[in-house]
C-alpha positions in Angstrom: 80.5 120.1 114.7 79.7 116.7 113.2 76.0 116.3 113.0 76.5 116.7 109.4 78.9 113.7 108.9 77.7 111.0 107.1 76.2 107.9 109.3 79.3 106.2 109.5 80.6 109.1 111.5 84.0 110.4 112.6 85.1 106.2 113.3 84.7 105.5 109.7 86.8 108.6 108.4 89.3 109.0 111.1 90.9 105.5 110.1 93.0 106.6 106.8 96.2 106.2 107.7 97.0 103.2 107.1 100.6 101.8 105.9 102.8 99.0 104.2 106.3 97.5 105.6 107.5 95.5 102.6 110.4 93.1 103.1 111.5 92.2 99.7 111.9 95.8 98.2 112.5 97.2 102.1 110.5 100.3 102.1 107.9 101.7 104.7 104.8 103.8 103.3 103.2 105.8 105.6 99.8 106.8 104.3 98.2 110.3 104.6 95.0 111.6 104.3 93.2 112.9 101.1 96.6 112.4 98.9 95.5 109.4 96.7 96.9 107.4 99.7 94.4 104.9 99.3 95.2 104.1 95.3 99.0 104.3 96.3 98.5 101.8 98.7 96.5 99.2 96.7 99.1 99.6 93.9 101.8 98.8 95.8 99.9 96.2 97.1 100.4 94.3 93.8 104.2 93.9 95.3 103.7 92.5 98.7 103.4 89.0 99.7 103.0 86.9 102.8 105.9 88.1 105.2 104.8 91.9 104.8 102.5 94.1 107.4 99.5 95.5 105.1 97.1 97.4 107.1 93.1 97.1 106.5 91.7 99.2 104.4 87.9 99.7 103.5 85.8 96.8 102.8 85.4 98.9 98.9 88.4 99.5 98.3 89.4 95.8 99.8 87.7 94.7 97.2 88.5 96.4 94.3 92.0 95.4 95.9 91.0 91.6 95.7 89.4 92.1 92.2 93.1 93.1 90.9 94.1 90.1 92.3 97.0 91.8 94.9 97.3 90.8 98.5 95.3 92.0 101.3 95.7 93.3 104.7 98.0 90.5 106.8 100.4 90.5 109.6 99.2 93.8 111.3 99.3 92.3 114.6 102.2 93.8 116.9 104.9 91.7 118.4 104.3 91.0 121.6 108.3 92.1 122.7 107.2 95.7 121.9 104.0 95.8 124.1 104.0 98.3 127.5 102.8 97.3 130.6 99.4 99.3 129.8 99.4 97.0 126.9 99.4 93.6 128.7 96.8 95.2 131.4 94.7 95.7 128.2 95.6 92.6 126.9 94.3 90.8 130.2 91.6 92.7 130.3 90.2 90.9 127.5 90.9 94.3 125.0 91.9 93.1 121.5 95.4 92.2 121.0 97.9 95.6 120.0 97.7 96.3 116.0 98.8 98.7 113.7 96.2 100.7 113.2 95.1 102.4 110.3 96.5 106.3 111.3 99.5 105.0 112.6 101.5 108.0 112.3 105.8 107.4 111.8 106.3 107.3 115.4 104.2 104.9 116.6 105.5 102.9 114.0 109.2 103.1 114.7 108.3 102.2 118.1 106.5 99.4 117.3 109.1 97.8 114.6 112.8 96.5 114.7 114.8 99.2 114.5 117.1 97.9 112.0 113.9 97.8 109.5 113.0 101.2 110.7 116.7 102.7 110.4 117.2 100.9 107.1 113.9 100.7 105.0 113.1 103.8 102.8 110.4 105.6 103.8 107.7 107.9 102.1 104.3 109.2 102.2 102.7 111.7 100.5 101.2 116.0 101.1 99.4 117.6 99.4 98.6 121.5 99.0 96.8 122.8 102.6 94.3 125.1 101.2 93.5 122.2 98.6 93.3 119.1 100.5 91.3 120.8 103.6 88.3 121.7 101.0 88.8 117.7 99.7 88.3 116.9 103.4 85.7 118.9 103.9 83.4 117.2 101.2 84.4 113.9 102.5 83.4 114.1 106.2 80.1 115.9 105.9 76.7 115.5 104.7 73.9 117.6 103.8 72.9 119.9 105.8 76.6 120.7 105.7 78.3 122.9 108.1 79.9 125.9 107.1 83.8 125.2 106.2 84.8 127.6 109.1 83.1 125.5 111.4 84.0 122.1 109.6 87.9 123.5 110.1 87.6 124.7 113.9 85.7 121.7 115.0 87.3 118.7 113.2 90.0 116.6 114.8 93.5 118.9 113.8 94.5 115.6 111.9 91.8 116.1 109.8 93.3 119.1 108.0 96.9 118.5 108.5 99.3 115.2 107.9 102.3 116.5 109.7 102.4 114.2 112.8 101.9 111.4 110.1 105.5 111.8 108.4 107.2 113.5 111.3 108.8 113.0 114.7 109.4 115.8 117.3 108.5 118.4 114.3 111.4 116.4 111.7 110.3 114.6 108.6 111.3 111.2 109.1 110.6 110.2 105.5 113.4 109.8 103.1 110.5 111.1 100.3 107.2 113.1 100.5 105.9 113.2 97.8 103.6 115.9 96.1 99.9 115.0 95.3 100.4 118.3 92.5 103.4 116.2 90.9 102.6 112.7 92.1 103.2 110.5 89.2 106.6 111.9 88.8 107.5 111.7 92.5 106.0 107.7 92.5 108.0 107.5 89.6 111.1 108.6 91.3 110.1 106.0 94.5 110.0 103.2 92.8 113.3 103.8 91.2 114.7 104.4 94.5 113.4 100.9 96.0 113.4 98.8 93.1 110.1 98.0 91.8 109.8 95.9 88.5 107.4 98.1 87.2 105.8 101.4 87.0 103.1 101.6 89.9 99.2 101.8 88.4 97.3 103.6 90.8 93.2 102.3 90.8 90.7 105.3 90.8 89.5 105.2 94.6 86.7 107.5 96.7 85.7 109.9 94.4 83.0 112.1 93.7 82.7 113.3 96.9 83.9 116.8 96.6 81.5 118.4 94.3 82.8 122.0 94.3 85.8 121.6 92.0 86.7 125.4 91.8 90.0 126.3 92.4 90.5 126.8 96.4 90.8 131.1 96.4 87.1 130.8 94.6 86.0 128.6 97.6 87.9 129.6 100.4 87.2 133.1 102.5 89.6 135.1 104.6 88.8 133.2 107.6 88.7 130.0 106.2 92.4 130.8 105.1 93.4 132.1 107.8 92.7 128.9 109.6 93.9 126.3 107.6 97.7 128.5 107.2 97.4 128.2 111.1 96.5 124.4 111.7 99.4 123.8 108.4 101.7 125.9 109.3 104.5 123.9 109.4 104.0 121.7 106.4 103.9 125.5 104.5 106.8 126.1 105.5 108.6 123.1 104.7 107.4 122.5 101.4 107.0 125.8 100.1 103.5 126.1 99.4 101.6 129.4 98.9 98.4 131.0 98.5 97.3 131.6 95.1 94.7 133.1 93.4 93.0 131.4 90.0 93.4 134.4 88.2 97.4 134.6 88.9 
């Protein structure tokens, strides 16, 4: 149930995955959804130059991007060695040339790299609290008259609520790091230790003010919306630990 969604639609909002293969301080960041992926991305933006991939991201945030004076999207295009034969039909069929898009999740990407960069370039992304990030993606894709969050969550795309297929391959995390959007400046902290960055990243303030509801998520979450979301997320639960709490605990 989408009527709701703003006029840009599902197209516009499904496209947030983008990701960065940098050469010089050989690491791979696979973006996730309502994480501060986007300000993560523009930051280490500052470090790329012309040899890296550097997906598109929007034409806003490209240019607060440009206005800080870091490099923008370049060398996206895929290698024509790693195309299928459904890819050259395409191709000949006048369809645009193969790219990595912007959800590219970690397997699409190993299959589409050298895999000495993918066996040997650290690789992270980012999660983020289920019962948290689902109400943040909630407020992003719709519009007044919204639909009820129940609906929102049974309706939307499953990659709407959950990032798992973004860091994982055949249900393993594939990412030498996650880190946690609740500790994030310590875990980006820790990453750019671990690849070598000159400096401390310095993430831009990106798509805000679209959630308005800022109560903690057991104020703003019911029984059925809970239920749903531990459902759809089960797995990243699991494998990070994370619990339902209520404010008052």
């Amino acid at each position: 149930m989408f009527d709701a969604l703003e006029p840009n639609g599902i197209a516009a909002r499904i496209n947030e995955n983008n990701m960065i293969i940098n050469h010089r301080y050989k690491f791979i960041f696979i973006k996730t959804r309502k994480t501060a992926g986007t300000s993560v991305e523009i930051a280490l933006s500052k470090f790329c130059d012309g040899d890296d991939i550097v997906t598109p991201i929007s034409p806003v945030d490209e240019a607060k991007r440009q206005q800080l004076g870091y490099p923008g999207a370049a060398n996206y295009g895929i290698a024509k060695r790693y195309y299928s034969k459904l890819d050259w039909l395409k191709l000949g069929l006048k369809f645009e040339p193969k790219r990595f898009f912007n959800h590219a999740p970690a397997e699409y990407i190993r299959d589409h790299i050298d895999p000495d960069i993918w066996n040997s370039y650290y690789k992270f992304s980012i999660e983020r609290n289920p019962f948290d990030k689902a109400i943040s993606r909630y407020f992003w894709s719709t519009r007044e008259p919204r639909p009820t969050m129940l609906e929102f969550f049974n309706t939307a795309p499953i990659e709407f609520i959950t990032n798992w297929g973004s860091y994982t391959i055949a249900d393993h995390i594939v990412a030498d790091k996650v880190a946690r959007f609740e500790h994030l400046a310590d875990d980006l902290a820790t990453i750019g230790r671990d690849i070598g960055l000159p400096e401390p990243l310095s993430l831009p303030m990106t798509k805000g003010g679209s959630r308005k509801n800022r109560e903690h998520y057991s104020h703003v979450l019911n029984g059925d919306d809970r239920a749903r979301i531990e459902r759809v997320c089960a797995k990243e639960i699991a494998a990070f630990g994370y619990q339902w709490t209520d404010a008052s605990d």
